[in-house]
Backbone as ProteinMPNN parsed JSONL, in Angstrom:
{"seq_chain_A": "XXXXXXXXXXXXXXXXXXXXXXXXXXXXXXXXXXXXXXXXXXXXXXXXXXXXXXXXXXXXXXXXXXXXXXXXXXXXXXXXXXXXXX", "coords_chain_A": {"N_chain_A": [[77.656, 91.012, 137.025], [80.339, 90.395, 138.575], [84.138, 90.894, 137.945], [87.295, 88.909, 139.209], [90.299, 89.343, 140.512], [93.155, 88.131, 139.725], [96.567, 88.32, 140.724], [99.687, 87.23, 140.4], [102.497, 86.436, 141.781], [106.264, 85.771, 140.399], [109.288, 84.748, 141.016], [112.022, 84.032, 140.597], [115.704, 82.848, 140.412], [118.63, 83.242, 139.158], [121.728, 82.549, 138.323], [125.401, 82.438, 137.562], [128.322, 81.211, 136.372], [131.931, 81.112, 135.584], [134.106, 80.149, 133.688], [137.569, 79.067, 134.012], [139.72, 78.168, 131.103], [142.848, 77.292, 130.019], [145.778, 76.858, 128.269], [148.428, 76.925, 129.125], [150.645, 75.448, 131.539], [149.27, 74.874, 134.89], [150.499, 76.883, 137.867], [152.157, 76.455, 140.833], [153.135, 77.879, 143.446], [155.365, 79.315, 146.468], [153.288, 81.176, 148.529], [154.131, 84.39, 150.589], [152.599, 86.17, 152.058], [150.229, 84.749, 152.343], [151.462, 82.294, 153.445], [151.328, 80.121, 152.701], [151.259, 77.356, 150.16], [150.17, 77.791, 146.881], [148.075, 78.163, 143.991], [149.458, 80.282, 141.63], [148.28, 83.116, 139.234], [148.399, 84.582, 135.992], [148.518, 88.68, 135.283], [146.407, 89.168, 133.34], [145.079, 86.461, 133.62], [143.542, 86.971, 136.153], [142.294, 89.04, 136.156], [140.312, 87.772, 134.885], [139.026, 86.049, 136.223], [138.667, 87.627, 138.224], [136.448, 89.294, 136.63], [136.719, 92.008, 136.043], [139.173, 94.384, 134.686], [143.185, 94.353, 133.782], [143.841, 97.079, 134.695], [142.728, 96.765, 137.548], [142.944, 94.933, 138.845], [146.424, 95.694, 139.446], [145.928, 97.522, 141.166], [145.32, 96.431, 142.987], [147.595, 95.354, 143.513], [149.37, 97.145, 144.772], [148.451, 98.361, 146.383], [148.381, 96.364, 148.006], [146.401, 94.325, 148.968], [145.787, 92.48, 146.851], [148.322, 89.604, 146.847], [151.455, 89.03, 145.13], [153.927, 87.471, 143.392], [157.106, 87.632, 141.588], [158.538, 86.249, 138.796], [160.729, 85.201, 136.553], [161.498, 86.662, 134.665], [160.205, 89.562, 134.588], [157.661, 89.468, 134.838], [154.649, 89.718, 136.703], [152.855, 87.363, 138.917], [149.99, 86.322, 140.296], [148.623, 85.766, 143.649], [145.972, 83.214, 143.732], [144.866, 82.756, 146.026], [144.34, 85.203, 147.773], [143.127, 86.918, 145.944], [140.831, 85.814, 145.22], [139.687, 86.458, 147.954], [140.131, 89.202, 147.851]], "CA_chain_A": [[78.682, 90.024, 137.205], [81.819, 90.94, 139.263], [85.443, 90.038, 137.896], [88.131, 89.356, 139.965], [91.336, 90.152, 139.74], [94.109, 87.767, 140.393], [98.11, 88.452, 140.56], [100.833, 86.211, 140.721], [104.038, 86.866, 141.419], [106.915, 84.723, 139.867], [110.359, 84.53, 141.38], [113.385, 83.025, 139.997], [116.939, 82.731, 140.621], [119.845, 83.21, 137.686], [123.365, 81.659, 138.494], [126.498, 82.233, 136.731], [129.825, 80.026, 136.524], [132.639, 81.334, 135.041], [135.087, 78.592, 133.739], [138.157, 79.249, 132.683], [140.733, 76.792, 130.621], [144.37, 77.955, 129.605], [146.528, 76.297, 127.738], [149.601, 77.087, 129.927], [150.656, 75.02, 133.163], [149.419, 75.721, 136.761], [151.777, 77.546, 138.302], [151.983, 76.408, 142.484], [154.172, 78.84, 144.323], [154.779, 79.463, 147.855], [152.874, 82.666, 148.796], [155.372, 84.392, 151.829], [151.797, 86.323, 153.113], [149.593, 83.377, 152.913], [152.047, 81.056, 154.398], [151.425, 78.094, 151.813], [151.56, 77.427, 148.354], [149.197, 78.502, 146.334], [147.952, 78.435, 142.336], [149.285, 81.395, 140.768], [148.182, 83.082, 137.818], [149.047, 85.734, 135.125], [147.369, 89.166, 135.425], [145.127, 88.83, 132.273], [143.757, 85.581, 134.085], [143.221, 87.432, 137.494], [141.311, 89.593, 135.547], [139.301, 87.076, 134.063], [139.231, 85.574, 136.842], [137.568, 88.556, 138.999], [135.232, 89.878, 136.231], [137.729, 93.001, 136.046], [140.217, 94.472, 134.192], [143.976, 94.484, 134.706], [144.044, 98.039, 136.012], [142.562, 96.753, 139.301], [144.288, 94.169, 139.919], [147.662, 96.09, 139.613], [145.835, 98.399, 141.904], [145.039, 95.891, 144.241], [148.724, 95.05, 143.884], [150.219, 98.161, 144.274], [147.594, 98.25, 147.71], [148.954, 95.271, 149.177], [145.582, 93.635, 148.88], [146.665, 91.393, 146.346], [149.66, 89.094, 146.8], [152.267, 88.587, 143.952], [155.01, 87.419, 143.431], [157.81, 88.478, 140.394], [158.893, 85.532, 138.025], [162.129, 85.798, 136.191], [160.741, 87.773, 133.113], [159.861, 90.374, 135.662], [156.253, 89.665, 135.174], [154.143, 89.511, 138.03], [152.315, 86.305, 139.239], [148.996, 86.932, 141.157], [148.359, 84.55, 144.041], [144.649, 83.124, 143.811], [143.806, 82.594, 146.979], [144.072, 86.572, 147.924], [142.377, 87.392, 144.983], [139.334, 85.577, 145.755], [139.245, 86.839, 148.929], [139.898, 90.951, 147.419]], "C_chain_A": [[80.011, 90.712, 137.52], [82.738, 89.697, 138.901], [86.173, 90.064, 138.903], [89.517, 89.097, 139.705], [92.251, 89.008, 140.431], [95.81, 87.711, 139.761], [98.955, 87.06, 141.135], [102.238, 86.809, 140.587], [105.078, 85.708, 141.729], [107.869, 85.161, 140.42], [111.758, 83.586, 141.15], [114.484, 83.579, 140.403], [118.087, 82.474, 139.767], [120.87, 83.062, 139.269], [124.295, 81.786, 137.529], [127.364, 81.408, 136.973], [130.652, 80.764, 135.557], [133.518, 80.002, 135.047], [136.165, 79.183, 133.016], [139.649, 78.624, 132.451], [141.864, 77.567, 129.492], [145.192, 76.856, 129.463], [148.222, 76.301, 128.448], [149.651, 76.214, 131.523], [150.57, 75.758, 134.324], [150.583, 75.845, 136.767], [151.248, 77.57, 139.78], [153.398, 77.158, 142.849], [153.621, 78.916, 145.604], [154.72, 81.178, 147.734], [153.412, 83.457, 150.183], [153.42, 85.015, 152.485], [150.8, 85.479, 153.193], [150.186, 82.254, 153.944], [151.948, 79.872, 153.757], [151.607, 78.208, 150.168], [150.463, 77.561, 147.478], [148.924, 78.506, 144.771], [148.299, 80.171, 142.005], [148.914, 81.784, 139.131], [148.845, 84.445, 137.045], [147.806, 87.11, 135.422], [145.986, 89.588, 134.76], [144.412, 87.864, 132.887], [143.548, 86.146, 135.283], [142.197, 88.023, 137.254], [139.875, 89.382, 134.593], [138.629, 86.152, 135.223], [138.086, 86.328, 137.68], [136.679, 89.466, 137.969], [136.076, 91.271, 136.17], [138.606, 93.019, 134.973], [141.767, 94.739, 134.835], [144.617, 95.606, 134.995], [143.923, 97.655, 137.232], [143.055, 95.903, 139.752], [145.5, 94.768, 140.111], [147.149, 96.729, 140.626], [145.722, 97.825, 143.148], [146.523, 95.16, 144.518], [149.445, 95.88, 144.94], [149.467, 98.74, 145.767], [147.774, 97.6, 149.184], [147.737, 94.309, 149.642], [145.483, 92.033, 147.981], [147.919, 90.936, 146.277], [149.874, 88.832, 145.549], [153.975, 88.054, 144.319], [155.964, 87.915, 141.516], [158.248, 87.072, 139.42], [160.287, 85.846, 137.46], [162.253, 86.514, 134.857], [160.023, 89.407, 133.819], [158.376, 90.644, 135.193], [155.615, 89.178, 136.331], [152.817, 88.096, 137.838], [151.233, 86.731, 140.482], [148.898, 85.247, 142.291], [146.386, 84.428, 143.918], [143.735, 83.411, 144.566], [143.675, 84.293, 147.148], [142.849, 87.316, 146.9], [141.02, 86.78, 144.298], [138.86, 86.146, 146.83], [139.256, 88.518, 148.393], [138.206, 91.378, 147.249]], "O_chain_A": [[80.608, 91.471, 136.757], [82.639, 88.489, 139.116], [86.027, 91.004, 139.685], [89.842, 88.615, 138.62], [92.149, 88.898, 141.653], [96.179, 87.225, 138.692], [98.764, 86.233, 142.027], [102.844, 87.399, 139.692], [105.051, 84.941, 142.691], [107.662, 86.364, 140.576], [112.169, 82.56, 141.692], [114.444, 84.75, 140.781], [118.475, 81.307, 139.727], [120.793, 83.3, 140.475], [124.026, 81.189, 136.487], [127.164, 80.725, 137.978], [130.022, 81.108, 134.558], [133.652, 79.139, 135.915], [136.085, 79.676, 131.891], [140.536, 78.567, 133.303], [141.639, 78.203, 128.462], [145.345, 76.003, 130.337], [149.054, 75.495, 128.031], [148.829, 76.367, 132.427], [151.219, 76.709, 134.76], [151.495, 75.326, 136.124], [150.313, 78.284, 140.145], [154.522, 76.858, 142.447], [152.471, 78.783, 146.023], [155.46, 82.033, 147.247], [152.883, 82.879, 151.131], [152.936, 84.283, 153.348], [150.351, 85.403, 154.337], [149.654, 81.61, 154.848], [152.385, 78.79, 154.149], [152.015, 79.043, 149.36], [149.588, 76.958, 148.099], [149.89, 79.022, 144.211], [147.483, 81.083, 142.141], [149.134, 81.1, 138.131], [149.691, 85.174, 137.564], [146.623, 86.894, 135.686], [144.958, 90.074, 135.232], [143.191, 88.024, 132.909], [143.025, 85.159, 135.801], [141.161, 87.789, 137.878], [139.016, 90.054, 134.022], [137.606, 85.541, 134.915], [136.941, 85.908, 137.842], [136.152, 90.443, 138.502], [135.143, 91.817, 136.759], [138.879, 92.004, 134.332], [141.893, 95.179, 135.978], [145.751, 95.551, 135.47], [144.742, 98.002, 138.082], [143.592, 95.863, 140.858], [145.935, 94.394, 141.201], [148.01, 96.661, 141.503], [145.932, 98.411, 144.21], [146.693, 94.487, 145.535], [150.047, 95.349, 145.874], [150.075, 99.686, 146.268], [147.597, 97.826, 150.381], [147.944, 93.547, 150.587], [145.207, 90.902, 148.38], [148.755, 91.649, 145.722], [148.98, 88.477, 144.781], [154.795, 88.267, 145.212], [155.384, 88.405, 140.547], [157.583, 86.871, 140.435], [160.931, 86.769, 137.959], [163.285, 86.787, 134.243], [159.334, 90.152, 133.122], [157.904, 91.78, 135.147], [156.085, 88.204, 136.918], [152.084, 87.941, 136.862], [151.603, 87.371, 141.467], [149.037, 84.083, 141.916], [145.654, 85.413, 144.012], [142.61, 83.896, 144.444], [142.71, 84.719, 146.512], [141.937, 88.08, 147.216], [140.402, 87.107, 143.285], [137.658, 86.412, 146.852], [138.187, 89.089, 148.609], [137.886, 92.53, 146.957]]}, "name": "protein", "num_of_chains": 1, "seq": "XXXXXXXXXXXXXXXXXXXXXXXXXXXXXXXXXXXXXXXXXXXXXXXXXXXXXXXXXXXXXXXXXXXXXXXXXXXXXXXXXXXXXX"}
């Protein structure tokens, strides 16, 4: 009596979502190299934001890859849209 042998192969697909909810008001600014206005955020949420810490975003500041702008606390404001596209 001959066994026979059968394989299967399974295939699935994982998905993440990051969500993330801050107690502080959007912040819409106009972005001068986008050309429009734009959600900015702080660079702790940029960084939460891209799965990163905020070394690289400063680096991607400091690059000219990410747009910012300065606030009047001279902390820096990340624009979003750029920093989806980085």
């Amino acid at each position: 009596m001959k066994r026979k042998k059968k394989t299967t192969i399974v295939t699935f697909e994982a998905r993440e979502r990051t969500t993330i909810r801050c107690e502080t008001p959007r912040v819409f600014a106009w972005c001068n190299q986008c050309g429009e206005e734009v959600w900015m955020v702080t660079a702790s949420q940029a960084a939460l934001m891209s799965l990163t810490d905020m070394r690289t975003i400063f680096r991607g500041v400091e690059a000219g890859a990410i747009h910012f702008i300065e606030n009047d606390g001279n902390a820096i404001l990340v624009c979003s849209k750029s920093l989806l596209s980085h």
